[in-house]
C-alpha beads as a LAMMPS data file, in Angstrom:
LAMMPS data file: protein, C-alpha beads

384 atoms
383 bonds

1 atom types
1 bond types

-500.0 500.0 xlo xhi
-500.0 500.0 ylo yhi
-500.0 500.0 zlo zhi

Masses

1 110.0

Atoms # bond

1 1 1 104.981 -97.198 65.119
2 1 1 108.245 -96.559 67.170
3 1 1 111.251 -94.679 67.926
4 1 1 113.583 -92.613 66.199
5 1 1 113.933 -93.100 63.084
6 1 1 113.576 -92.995 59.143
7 1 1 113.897 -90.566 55.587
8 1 1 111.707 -87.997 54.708
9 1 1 109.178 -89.058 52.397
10 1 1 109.552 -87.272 48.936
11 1 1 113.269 -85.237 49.148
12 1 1 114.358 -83.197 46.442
13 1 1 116.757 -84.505 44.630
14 1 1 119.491 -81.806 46.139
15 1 1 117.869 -83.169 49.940
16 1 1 118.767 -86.807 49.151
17 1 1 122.123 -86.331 47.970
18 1 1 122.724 -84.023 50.890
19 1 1 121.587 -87.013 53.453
20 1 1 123.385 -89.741 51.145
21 1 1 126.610 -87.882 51.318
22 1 1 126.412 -87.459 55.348
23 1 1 125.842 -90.934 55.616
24 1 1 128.951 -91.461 53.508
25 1 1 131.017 -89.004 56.218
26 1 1 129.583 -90.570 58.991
27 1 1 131.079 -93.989 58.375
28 1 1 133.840 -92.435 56.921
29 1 1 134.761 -90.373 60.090
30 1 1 133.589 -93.197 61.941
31 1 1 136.394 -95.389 60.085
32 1 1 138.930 -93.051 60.501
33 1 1 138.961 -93.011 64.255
34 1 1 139.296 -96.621 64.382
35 1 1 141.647 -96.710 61.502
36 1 1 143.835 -94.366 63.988
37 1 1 142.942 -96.546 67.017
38 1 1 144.141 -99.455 65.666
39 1 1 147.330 -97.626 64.129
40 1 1 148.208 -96.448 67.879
41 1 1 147.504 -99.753 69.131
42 1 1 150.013 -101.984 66.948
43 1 1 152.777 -98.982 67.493
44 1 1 152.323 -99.542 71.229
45 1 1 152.591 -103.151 70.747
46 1 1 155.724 -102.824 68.481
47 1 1 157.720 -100.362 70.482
48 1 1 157.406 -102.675 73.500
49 1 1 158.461 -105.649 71.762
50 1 1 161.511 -103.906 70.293
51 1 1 162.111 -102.694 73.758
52 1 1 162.550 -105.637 74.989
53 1 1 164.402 -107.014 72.876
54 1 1 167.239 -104.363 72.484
55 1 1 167.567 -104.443 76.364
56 1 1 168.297 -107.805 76.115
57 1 1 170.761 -107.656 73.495
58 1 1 172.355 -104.706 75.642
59 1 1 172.891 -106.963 79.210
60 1 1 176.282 -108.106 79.263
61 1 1 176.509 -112.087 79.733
62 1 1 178.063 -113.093 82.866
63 1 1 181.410 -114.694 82.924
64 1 1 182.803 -117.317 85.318
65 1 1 186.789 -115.793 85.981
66 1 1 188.913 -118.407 87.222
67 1 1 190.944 -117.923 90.605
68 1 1 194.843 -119.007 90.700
69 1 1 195.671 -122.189 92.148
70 1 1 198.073 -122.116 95.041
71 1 1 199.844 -125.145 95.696
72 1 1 200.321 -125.130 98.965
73 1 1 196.315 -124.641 100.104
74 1 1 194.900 -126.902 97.456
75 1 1 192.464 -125.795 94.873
76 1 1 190.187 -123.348 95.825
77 1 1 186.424 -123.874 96.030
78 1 1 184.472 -121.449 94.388
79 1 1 180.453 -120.891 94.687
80 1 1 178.688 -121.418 91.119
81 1 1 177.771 -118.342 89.334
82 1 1 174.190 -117.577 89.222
83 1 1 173.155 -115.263 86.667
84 1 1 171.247 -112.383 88.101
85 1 1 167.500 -113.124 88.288
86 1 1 165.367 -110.973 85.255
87 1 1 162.254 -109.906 85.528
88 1 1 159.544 -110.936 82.968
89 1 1 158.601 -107.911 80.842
90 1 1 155.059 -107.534 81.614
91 1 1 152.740 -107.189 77.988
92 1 1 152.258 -104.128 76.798
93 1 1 148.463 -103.032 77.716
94 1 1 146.072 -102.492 74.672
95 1 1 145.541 -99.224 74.077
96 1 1 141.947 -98.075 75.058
97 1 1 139.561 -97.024 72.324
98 1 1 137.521 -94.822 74.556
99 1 1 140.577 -92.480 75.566
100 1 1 140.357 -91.727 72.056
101 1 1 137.196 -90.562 71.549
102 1 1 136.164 -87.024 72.558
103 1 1 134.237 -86.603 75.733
104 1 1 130.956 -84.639 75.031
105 1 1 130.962 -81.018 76.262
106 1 1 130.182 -80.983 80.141
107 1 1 128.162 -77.438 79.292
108 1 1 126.327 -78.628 76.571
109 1 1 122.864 -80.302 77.002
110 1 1 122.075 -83.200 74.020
111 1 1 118.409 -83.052 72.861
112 1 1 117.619 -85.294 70.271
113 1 1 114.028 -85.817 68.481
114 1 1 113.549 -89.934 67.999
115 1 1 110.860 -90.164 65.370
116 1 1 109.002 -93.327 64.125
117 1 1 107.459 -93.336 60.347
118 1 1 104.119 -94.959 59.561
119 1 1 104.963 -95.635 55.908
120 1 1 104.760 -99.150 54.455
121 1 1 107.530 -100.282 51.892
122 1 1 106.308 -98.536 48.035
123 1 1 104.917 -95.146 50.027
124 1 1 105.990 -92.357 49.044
125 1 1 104.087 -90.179 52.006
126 1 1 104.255 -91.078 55.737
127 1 1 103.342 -89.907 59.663
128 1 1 105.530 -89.811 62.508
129 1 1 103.842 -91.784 64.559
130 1 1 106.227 -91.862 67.374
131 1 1 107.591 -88.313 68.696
132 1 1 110.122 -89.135 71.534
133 1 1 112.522 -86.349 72.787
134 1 1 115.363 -87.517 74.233
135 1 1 117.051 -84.472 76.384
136 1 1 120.449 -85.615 78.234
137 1 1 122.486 -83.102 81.102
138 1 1 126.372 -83.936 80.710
139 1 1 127.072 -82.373 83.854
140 1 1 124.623 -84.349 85.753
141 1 1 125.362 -87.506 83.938
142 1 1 120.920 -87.839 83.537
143 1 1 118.483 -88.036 80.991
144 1 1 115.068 -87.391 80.188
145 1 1 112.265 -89.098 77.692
146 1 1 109.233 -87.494 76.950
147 1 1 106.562 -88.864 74.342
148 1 1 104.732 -86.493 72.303
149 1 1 101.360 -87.759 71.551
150 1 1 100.804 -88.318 67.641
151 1 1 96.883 -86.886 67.747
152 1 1 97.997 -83.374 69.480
153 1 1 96.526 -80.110 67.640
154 1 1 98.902 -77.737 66.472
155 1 1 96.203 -75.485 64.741
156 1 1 92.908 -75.048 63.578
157 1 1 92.023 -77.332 66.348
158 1 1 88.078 -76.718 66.010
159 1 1 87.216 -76.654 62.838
160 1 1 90.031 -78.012 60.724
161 1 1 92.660 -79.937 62.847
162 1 1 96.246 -79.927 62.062
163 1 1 97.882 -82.787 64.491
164 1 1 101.315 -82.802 64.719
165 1 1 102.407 -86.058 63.267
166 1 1 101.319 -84.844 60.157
167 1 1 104.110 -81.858 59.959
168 1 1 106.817 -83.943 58.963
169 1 1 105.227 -84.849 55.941
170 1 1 104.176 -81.320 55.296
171 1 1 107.061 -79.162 56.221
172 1 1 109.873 -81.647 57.076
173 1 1 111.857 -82.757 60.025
174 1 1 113.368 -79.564 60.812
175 1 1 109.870 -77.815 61.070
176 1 1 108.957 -80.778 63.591
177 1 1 112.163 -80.485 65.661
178 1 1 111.368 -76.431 65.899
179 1 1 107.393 -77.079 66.777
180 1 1 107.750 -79.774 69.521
181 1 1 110.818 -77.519 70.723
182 1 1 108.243 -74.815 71.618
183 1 1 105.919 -77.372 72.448
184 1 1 108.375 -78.724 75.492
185 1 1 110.230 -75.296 75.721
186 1 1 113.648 -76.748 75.440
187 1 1 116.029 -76.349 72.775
188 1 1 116.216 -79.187 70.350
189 1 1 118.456 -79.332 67.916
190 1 1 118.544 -82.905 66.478
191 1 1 116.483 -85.005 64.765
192 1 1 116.741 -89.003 63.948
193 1 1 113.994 -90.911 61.779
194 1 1 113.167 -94.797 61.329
195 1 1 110.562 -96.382 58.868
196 1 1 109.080 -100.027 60.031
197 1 1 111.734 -101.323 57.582
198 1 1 113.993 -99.473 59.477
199 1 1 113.042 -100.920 62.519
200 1 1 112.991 -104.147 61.910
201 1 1 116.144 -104.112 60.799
202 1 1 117.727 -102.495 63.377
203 1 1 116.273 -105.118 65.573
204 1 1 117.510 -108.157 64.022
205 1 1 121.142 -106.483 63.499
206 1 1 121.399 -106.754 67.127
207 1 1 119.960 -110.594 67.395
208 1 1 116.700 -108.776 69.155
209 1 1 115.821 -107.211 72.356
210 1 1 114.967 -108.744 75.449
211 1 1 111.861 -106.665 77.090
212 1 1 110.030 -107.320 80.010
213 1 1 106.489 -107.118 79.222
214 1 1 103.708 -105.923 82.118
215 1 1 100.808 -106.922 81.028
216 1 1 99.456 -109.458 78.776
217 1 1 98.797 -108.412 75.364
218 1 1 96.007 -109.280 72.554
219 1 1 95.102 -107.300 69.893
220 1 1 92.444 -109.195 67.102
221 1 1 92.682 -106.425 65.180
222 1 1 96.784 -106.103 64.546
223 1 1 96.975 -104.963 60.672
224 1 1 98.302 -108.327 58.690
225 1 1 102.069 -107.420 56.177
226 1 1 99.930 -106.814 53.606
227 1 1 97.344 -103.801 55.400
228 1 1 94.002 -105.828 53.534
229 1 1 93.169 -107.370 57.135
230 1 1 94.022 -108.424 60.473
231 1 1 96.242 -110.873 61.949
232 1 1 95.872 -110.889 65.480
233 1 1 99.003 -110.583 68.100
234 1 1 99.302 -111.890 71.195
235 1 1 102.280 -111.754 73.958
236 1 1 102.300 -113.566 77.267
237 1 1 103.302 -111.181 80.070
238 1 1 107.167 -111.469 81.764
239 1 1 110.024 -111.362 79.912
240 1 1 110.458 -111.662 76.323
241 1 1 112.971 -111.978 73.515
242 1 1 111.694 -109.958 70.157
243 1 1 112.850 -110.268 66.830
244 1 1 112.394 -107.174 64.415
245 1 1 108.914 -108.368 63.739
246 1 1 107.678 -108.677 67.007
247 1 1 109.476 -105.926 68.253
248 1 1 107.156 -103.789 65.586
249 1 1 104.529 -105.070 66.790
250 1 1 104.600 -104.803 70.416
251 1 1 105.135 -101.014 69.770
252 1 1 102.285 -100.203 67.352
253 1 1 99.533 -101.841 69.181
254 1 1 96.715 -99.851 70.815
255 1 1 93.468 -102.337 70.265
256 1 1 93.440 -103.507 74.176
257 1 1 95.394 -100.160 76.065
258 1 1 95.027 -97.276 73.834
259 1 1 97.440 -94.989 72.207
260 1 1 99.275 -93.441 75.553
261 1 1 100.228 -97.022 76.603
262 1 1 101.440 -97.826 73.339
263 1 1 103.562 -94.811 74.230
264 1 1 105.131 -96.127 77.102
265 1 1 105.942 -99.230 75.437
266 1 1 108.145 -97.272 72.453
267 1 1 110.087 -96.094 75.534
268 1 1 109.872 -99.413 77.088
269 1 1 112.357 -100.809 73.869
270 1 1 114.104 -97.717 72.792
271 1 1 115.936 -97.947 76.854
272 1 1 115.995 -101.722 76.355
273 1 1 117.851 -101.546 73.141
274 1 1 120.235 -98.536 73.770
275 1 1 120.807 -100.482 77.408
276 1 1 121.861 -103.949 75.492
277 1 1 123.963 -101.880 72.542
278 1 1 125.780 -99.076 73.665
279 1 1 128.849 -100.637 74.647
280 1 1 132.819 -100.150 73.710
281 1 1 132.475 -102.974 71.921
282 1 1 130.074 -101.531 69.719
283 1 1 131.824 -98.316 69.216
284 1 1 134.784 -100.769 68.440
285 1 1 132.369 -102.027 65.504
286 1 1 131.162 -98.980 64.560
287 1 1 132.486 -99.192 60.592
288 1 1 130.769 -102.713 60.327
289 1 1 127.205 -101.100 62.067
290 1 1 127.527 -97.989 59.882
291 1 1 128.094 -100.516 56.971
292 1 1 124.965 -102.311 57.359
293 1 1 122.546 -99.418 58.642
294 1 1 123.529 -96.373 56.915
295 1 1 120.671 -96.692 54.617
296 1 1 118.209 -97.754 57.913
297 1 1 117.677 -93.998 59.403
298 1 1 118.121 -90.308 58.421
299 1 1 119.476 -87.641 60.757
300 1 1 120.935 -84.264 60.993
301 1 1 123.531 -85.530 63.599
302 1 1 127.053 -83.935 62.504
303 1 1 129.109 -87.409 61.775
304 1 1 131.776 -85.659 64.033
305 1 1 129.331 -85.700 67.294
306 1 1 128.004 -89.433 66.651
307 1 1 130.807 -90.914 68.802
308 1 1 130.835 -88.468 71.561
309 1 1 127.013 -88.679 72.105
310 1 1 127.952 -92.825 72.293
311 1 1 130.381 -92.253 74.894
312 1 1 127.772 -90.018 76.613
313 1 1 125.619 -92.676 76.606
314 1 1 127.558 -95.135 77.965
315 1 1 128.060 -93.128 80.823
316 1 1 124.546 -92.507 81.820
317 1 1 122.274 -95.598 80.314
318 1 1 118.850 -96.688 81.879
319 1 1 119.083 -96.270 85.349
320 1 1 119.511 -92.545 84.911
321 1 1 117.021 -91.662 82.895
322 1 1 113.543 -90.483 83.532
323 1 1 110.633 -90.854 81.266
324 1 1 106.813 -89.172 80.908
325 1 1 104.398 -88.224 78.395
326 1 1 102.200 -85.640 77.717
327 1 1 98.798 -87.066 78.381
328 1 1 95.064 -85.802 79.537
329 1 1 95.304 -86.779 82.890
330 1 1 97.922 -83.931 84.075
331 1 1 96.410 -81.246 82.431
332 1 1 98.551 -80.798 79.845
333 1 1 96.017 -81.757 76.906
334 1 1 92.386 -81.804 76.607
335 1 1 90.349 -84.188 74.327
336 1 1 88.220 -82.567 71.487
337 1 1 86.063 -83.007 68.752
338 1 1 86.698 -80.734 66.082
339 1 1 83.738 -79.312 63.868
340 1 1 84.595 -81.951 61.304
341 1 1 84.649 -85.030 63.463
342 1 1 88.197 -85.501 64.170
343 1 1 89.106 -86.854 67.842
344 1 1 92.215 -84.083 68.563
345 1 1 94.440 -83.109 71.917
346 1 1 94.437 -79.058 72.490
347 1 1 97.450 -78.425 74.690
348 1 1 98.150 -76.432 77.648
349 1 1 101.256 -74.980 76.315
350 1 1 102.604 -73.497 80.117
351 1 1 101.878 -76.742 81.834
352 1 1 103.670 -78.742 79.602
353 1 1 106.730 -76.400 79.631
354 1 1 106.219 -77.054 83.504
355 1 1 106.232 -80.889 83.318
356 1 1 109.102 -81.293 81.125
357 1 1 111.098 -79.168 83.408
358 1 1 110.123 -80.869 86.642
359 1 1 110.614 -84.592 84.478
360 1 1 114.433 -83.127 83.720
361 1 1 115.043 -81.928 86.914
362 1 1 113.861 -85.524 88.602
363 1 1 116.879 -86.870 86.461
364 1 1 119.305 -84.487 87.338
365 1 1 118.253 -84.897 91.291
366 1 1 119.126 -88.928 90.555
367 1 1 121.496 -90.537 93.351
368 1 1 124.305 -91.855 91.549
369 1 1 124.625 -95.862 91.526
370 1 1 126.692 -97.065 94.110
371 1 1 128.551 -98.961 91.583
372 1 1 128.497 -96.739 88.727
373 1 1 132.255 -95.825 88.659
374 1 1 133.229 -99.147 88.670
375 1 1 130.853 -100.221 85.798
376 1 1 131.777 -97.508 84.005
377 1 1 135.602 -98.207 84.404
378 1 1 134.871 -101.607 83.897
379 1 1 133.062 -101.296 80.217
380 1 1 136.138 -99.002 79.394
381 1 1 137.946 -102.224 78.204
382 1 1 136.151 -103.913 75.233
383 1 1 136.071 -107.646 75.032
384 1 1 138.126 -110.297 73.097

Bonds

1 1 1 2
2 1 2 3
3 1 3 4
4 1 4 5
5 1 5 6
6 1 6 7
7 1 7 8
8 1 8 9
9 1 9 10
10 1 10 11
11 1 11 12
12 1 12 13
13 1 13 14
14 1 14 15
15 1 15 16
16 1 16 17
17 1 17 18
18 1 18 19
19 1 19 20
20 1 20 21
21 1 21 22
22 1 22 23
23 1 23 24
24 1 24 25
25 1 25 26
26 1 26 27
27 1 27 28
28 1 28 29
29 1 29 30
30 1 30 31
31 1 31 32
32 1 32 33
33 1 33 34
34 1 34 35
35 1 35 36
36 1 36 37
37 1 37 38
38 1 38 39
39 1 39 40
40 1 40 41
41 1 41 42
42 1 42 43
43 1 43 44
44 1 44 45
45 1 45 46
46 1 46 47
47 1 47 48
48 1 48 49
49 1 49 50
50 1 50 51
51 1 51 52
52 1 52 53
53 1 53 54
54 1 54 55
55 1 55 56
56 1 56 57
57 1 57 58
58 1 58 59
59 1 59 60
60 1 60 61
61 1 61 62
62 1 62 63
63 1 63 64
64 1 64 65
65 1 65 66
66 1 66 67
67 1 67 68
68 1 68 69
69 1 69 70
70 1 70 71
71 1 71 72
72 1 72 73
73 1 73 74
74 1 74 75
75 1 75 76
76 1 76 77
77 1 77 78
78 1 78 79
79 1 79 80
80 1 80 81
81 1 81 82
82 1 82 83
83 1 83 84
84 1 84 85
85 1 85 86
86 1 86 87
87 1 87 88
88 1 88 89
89 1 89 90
90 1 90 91
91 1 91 92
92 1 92 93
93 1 93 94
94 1 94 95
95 1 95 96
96 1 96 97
97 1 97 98
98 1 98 99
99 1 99 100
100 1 100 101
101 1 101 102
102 1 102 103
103 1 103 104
104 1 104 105
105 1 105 106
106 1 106 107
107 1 107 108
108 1 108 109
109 1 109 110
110 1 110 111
111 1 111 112
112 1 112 113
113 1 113 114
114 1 114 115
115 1 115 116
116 1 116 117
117 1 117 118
118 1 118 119
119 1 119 120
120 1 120 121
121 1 121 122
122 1 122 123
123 1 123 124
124 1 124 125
125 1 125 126
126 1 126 127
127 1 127 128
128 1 128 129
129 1 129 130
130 1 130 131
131 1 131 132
132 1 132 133
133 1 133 134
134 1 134 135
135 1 135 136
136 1 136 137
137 1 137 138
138 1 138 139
139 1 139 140
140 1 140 141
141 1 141 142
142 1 142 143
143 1 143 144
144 1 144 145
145 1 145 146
146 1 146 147
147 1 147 148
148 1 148 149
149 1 149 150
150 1 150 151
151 1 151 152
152 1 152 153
153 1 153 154
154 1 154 155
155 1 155 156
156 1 156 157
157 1 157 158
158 1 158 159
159 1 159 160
160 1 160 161
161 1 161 162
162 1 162 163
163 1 163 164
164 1 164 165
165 1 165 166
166 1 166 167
167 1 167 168
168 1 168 169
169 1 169 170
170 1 170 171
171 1 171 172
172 1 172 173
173 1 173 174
174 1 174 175
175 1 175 176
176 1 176 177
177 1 177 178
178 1 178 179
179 1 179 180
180 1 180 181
181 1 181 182
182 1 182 183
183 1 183 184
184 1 184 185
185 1 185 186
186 1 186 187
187 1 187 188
188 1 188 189
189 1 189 190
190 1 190 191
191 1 191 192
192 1 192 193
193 1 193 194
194 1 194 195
195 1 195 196
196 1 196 197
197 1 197 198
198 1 198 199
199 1 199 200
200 1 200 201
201 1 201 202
202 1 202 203
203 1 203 204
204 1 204 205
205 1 205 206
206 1 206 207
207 1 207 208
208 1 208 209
209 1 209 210
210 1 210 211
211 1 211 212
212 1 212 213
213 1 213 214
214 1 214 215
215 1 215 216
216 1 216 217
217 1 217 218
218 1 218 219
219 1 219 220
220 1 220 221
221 1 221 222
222 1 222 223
223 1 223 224
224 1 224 225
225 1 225 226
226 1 226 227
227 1 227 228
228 1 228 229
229 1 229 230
230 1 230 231
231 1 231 232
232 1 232 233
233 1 233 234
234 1 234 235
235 1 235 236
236 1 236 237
237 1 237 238
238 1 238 239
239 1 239 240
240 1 240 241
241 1 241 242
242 1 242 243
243 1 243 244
244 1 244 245
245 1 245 246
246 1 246 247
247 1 247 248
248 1 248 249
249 1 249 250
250 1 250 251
251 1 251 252
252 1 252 253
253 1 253 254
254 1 254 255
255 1 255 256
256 1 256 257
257 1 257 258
258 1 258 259
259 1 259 260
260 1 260 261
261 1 261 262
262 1 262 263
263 1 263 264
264 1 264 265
265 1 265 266
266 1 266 267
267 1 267 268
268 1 268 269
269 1 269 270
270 1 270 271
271 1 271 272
272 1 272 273
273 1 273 274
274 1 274 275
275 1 275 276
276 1 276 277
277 1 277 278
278 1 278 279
279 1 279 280
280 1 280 281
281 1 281 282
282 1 282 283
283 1 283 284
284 1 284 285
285 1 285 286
286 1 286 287
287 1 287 288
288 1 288 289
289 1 289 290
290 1 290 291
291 1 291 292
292 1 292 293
293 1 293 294
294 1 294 295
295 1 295 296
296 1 296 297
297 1 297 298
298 1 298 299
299 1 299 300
300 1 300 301
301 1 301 302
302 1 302 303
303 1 303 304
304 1 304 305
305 1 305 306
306 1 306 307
307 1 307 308
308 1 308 309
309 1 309 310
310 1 310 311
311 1 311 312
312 1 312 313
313 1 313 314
314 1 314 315
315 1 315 316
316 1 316 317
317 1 317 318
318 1 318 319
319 1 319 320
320 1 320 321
321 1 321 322
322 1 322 323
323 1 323 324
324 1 324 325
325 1 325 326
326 1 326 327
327 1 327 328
328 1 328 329
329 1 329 330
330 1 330 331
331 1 331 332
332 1 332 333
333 1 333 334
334 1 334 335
335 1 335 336
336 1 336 337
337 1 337 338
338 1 338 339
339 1 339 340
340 1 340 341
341 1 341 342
342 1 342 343
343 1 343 344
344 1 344 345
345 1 345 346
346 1 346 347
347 1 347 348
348 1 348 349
349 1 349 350
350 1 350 351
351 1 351 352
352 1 352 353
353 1 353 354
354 1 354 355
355 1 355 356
356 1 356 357
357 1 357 358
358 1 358 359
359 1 359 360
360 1 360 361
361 1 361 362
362 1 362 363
363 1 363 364
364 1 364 365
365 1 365 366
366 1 366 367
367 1 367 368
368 1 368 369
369 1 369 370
370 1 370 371
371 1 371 372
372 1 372 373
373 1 373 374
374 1 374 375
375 1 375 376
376 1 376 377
377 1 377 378
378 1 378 379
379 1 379 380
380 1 380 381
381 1 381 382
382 1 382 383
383 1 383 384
């Protein structure tokens, strides 16, 4: 499955109000800044009007005086008046959005653990699937993604394997955010979940994502809606516009590439969507999106910090950001079999420390677009 993303399977009761009622500050924080934005705005647009208009009543009119006649020159010739030439008052500029939003902390490095949750509408259980941390460096205006394969051992590896999409289910999302911080060795202190409901949704809210695929794809074997066969998928290479269905698909398929390039294509859409969404138009809309997708993911993100790390994100997108895996061919993890059969991946817990390092510091070492500043300023100004 993909990205970041969905609810823990079985919450306590106490759990699920706890997540209900964050999602009910988020949009309600969310609201309030954009209550206040617009609030600002129409004072802005009110004091300038009655600015105006007060300095017009205030100019004295001119008044055409009348010289004496003398009879013995004749009546005098006087010039006509003109009335003194005023200036249009230029509109009053909108008030930008952006300005009021917080920057993110220059000191503070975001890491944030995108999860993806193989569970099928009715379930009650579920496996993450899709382990993505995304680590972003304010001060170097970078970012970082690194997959997590779902089939890496966490213990017992030879005789009774544990993998590590199964901890979520066991122990819950913060157990997984502490395991694959120890895993990377970098401090991670968010997580974000998304079911294939979730997903799909998400998708479609956004009228799709366009993604340019490499490689022609056909897997016979794709599970059908209902999980009691196959319905096979196919998708020509070149660019392509997915729905929420397709989009599903093209990120849970393995039959023709394996698992590590299936990988590579969760990152392939999570940059392609955050790329084609994070915009200040959509932070202008954020009531409406929190409307329609509060009940779509579950996350620990304080609702305070969900508009800062937007902003962040805006100022950094796709062309600054760096992604890997973990994967057999650097070392990192070795295929077993464990004494019962199961096909596992031991890690090398130093040399992936060592990779994700190097991967972050590739980011940070990024030259800067040439036009970045002036996208940047440009995208500070929502459209009509």
């Amino acid at each position: 499955m993909l990205p970041f993303l969905s609810s823990m399977s079985e919450p306590p009761s106490n759990r699920a109000h706890q997540m209900r009622r964050a999602e009910v500050v988020s949009l309600a924080a969310s609201g309030l800044v954009f209550v206040v934005v617009g609030v600002l705005g129409a004072l802005v647009w009110l004091r300038s009007g009655q600015a105006a208009d007060q300095s017009a009543a205030n100019r004295p009119t001119p008044v055409a005086v009348a010289r004496p006649v003398s009879v013995e020159q004749g009546p005098a010739v006087t010039a006509p008046i003109v009335p003194a030439a005023v200036e249009p008052t230029a509109p009053p500029e909108p008030p930008d959005p952006l300005a009021l939003i917080p920057d993110w902390p220059a000191d503070r490095p975001l890491s944030v653990l995108l999860l993806g949750l193989d569970r099928r509408a009715g379930e009650g259980g579920g496996r993450t699937d899709a382990i993505i941390l995304l680590r972003v460096e304010p001060q170097s205006q970078s970012a970082a993604l690194i997959s997590v394969p779902r089939d890496l051992c966490i213990a017992n590896c030879r005789t009774d394997p544990f993998r590590i999409n199964s901890l979520w289910q066991a122990e819950g999302p913060d157990a997984l955010r502490r395991r694959v911080a120890s895993l990377v060795g970098v401090q991670v202190d968010y997580w974000l979940t998304l079911d294939f409901h979730g997903f799909r949704r998400l998708i479609d809210f956004f009228g799709g994502v366009d993604v340019d695929v490499t490689s022609e794809i056909y897997d016979p074997t794709y599970p059908n809606a209902a999980d009691t066969g196959f319905e096979p998928f196919y998708v020509p290479a070149g660019p392509n516009h997915f729905d929420g269905d397709m989009a599903l698909r093209y990120v849970r398929t393995r039959h023709q590439d394996g698992g590590f390039a299936r990988d590579a294509r969760q990152q392939q859409v999570v940059l392609a969507l955050v790329e084609q969404i994070i915009s200040p138009q959509t932070l202008v809309q954020g009531p409406a999106f929190l409307r329609e997708l509060s009940n779509t993911f579950e996350s620990n993100l304080p609702p305070d910090l969900v508009l800062p790390m937007a902003k962040l994100g805006m100022q950094i997108g796709a062309d600054r950001t760096v992604a890997g895996a973990i994967r057999p061919e650097d070392g990192m993890v070795r295929a077993i079999i464990a004494d019962n059969g199961a096909y596992v991946l031991q890690p090398n817990v130093p040399l992936i420390h060592a990779y994700a390092a190097d991967l972050m510091r590739r980011g940070e070492s990024l030259p800067p677009p040439e036009d970045a500043a002036v996208e940047y300023a440009n995208q500070q100004q929502p459209q009509p």
